[in-house]
C-alpha positions as CSV (number, residue, x, y, z in Angstrom):
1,X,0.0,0.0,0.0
2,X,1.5,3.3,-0.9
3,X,1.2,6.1,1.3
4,X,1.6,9.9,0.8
5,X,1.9,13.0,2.9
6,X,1.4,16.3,1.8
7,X,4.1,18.9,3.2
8,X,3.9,22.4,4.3
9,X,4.8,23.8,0.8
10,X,2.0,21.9,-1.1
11,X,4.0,19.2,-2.0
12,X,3.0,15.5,-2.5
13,X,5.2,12.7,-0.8
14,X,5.6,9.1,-1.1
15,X,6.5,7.5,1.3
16,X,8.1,3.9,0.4
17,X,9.5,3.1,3.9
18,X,7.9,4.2,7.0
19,X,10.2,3.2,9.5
20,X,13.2,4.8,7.9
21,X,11.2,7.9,7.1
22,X,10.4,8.8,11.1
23,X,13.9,8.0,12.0
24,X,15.6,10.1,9.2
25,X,13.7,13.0,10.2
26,X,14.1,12.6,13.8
27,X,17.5,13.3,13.4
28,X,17.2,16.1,11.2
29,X,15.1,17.8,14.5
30,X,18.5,17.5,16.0
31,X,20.6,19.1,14.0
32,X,21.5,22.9,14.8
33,X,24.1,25.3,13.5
34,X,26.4,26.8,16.1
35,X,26.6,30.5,15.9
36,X,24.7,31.1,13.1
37,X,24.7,34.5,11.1
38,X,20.8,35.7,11.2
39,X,20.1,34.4,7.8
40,X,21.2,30.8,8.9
41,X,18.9,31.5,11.7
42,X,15.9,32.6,10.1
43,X,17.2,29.7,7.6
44,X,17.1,26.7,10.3
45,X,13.9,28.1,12.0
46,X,11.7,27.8,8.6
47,X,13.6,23.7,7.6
48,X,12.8,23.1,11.3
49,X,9.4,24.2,11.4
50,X,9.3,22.2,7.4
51,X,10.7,19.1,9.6
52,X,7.8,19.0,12.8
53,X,5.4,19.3,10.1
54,X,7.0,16.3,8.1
55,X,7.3,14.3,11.5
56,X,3.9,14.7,13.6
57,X,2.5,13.6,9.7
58,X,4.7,10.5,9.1
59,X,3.9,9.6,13.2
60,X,-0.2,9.5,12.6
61,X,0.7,7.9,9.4
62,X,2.1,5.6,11.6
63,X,-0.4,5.0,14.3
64,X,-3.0,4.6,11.4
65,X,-0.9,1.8,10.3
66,X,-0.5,0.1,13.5
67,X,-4.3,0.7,13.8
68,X,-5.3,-1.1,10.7
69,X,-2.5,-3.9,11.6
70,X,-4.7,-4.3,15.1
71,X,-7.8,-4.4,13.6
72,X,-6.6,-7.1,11.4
């Protein structure tokens, strides 16, 4: 079963593994850039606010899975 997610810029995502997805973007949420000029700032703030949204949607795509695998 394919699955999609749409992010905050109107774009359309597969998304072929699940698993690998959450983790990958879990660690993006932890990168950070030391002493950052205020463009790299204002940068960082706008991918990291792009990567929660990318995260809480790949985490109920997740419970909806495990859902559907309970009901089963």
């Amino acid at each position: 079963m394919k699955r999609y997610i749409v992010d905050n810029e109107g774009n359309l995502l597969e998304v072929t593994d699940l698993k690998a997805a959450i983790f990958q973007v879990a660690m993006y949420l932890t990168y950070e850039i030391k002493n950052p000029t205020k463009e790299e700032e204002a940068f960082h703030k706008k991918r990291l606010s792009y990567w929660k949204d990318i995260y809480s949607k790949l985490v109920i795509l997740k419970q909806d899975a495990d859902k559907a695998t309970a009901i089963n």
